[in-house]
Steps between C-alpha positions, in 0.01 A plus 500: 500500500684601799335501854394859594565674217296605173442360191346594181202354279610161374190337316613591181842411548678330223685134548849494628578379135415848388717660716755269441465643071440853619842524647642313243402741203597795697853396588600333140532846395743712280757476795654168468592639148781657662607217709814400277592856506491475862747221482731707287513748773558254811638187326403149593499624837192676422290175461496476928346860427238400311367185711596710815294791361198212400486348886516855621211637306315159536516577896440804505191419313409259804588746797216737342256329572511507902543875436215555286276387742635719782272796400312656814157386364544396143728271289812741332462485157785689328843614573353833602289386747731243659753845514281649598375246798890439565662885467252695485435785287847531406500126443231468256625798294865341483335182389274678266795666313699149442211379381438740234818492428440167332164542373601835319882366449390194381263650164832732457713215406221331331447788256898495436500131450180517249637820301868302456339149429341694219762709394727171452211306314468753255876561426538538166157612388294821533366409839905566657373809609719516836412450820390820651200481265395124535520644862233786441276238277458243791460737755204614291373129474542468857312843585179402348392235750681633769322827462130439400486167654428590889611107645628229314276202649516131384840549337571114563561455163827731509695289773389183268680669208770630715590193647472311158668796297807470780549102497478478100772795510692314749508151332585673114760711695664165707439281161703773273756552732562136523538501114727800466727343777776366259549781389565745835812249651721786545259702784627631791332404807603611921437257781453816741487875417469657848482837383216372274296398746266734599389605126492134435230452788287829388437332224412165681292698756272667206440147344394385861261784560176358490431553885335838401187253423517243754224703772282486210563113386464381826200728536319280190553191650273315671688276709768716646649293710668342211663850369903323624397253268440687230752721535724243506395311158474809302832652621629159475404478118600795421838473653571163245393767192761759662830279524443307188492832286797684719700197458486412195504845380849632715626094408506573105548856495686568784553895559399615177069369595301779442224638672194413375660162489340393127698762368814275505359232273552498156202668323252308371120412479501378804656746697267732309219288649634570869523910445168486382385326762672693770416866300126376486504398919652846613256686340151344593716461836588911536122616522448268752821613713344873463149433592629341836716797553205762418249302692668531811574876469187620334328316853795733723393839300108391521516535110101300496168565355311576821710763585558680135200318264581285193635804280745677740607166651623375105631811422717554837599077444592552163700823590656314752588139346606731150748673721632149656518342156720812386697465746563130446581603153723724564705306705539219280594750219751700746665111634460237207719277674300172589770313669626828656095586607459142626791487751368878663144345547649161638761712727299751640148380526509126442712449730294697770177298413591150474833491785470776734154585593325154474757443836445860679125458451508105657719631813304795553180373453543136599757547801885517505570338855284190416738378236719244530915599464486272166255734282617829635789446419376358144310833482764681581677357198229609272482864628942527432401303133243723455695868615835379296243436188328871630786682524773391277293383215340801473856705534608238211205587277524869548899498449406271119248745429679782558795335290262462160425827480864617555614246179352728319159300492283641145136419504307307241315697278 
């Protein structure tokens, strides 16, 4: 694609169309569900987060590409490798760890979503058996493919039920907030929170995190030179399934939305419908997180069969992958705080991936000097968005979390 530099295999690539859905059904994810909540933190102010957040991560989705191909004799095909290419060492291992901080964060608060969808379904009936053990009972479900199941190929299917689980879930939750609206006049709502601000765009940040897969999107297609483009649609889409569920949601319930956002309309069929669908999506979803995760360090540790044959190669894997699944559980046991889990994720790693390095790895890779004043100082902006977001987000989230648990906070048994 670009003169003098190295590309990859492209006769299998898929149409642009496909990339276009690919980043689609990995962005409409559980995320936006906490949108409104975001606006309850930041006000109507928080609404220029949001689309600023969407044209940041949609750019910083475009600047990647000049980088990826700035490898000394191959294309860069992973945030690793572009750290690597970039940084260095040091680089790629700083990279590495945000990243796994979303692929092993993100299963954490999928698990605590899953075991209190359930938990609230089942009020009233044998099955409320509190949280901590609906916790315990997915992670099991979740351990079984992740464990004997050594890569999760054609999984297609799961973005196609992610994407449609997340739009159905959005429509019931805009269509029964719209209904309960007479009957939430009194709400409070802020034009600007200041203070709220950075917990308000750690939220935003982890529903914009999709960038951890654009090197391997843009990697499928076959016409690459039409990766702005697609970015650009499928961010573009997403963003007008973002601001109609924050707004509506912070419009009728003002302060008091709750995070998951269904969980402040009135119960019902349908919005028994949407927890279904969203409990169903995290799960098949949480394997798939995992396998990425193990993958990547299984090929570090040289955890193959060539090196230890078929038996010692599944027994040290399922050793290893037991040991990260325990520790997932564990977590989500120890913190069963989704909103709480979903603004530490968005601060601290989130924030990393899709505003911070996306710019260091285009100016170190691409050239600073040959910028024009316009975009640096445009990527400047994004690096002070992205380091407020960083660093007093994650300060925010800590301080909350820390608060819970000093309430007195009793777990559900």
């Amino acid at each position: 694609m670009y003169k003098g530099v190295y590309d990859i295999d492209r006769s299998n690539g898929g149409s642009s169309f496909n990339g276009y859905y690919n980043l689609v059904c990995l962005t409409l994810g559980t995320g936006m569900l906490g949108l409104p909540s975001a606006l309850s933190q930041g006000g109507w102010g928080a609404v220029a987060l949001i689309i600023g957040a969407l044209i940041m991560s949609t750019y910083g989705g475009v600047i990647l590409q000049p980088a990826m191909y700035r490898g000394k004799n191959r294309r860069l095909n992973s945030y690793k490798e572009l750290g690597n290419e970039a940084f260095g060492k040091v680089g790629g291992w700083l990279s590495f760890f945000f990243i796994a901080w979303v692929i092993l964060g993100t299963p954490v608060l999928y698990l605590v979503l899953a075991a209190q969808n359930l938990n609230q379904l089942c009020a009233g009936t044998p099955g409320e058996i509190g949280t901590v053990v609906w916790t315990i009972i997915f992670a099991v479900i979740v351990a079984i493919p992740y464990i004997f199941i050594k890569t999760m190929n054609n999984i297609a299917w799961v973005s196609a039920f992610g994407m449609v689980a997340m739009i159905v879930t959005i429509l019931i939750t805009v269509v029964l907030t719209g209904i309960d609206a007479p009957n939430q006049l009194d709400n409070h709502h802020d034009n600007v929170v200041w203070e709220g601000f950075p917990i308000a765009l750690s939220t935003i940040a982890f529903s914009a995190g999709s960038n951890t897969v654009y090197t391997n999107v843009e990697g499928s297609m076959k016409k690459p030179k039409n990766w702005p483009k697609v970015v650009i649609a499928s961010l573009g889409t997403c963003s007008v399934f973002y601001l109609l569920l924050a707004i509506s949601g912070y419009y009728v319930y003002g302060v008091n939305v709750l995070n998951p956002s269904y969980n402040s309309t009135p119960d019902g069929p349908a919005r028994t419908v949407a927890i279904i669908l969203v409990t169903i999506n995290v799960i098949v979803s949480c394997p798939i997180l995992l396998v990425s995760f193990a993958l990547e360090v299984e090929d570090m540790l040289n955890i193959n069969v060539e090196k230890w044959g078929k038996t010692k190669e599944f027994i040290i894997r399922a050793v290893f992958r037991t040991s990260v699944m325990v520790f997932v559980t564990a977590v989500g046991i120890l913190i069963p705080f989704f909103g709480l889990l979903m603004s530490l994720i968005g601060a601290f790693a989130n924030s990393s991936i899709v505003f911070i390095l996306p710019v260091l790895f285009y100016w170190k890779l691409t050239g600073f000097r040959n910028k024009n004043p316009i975009e640096l100082a445009w990527n400047f902006l994004i690096l002070v968005f992205g380091l407020v977001a960083m660093i007093f987000g994650t300060w925010a989230a800590v301080e909350d979390l820390v608060a819970e648990f000093k309430n007195g906070y009793e777990y559900n048994l």
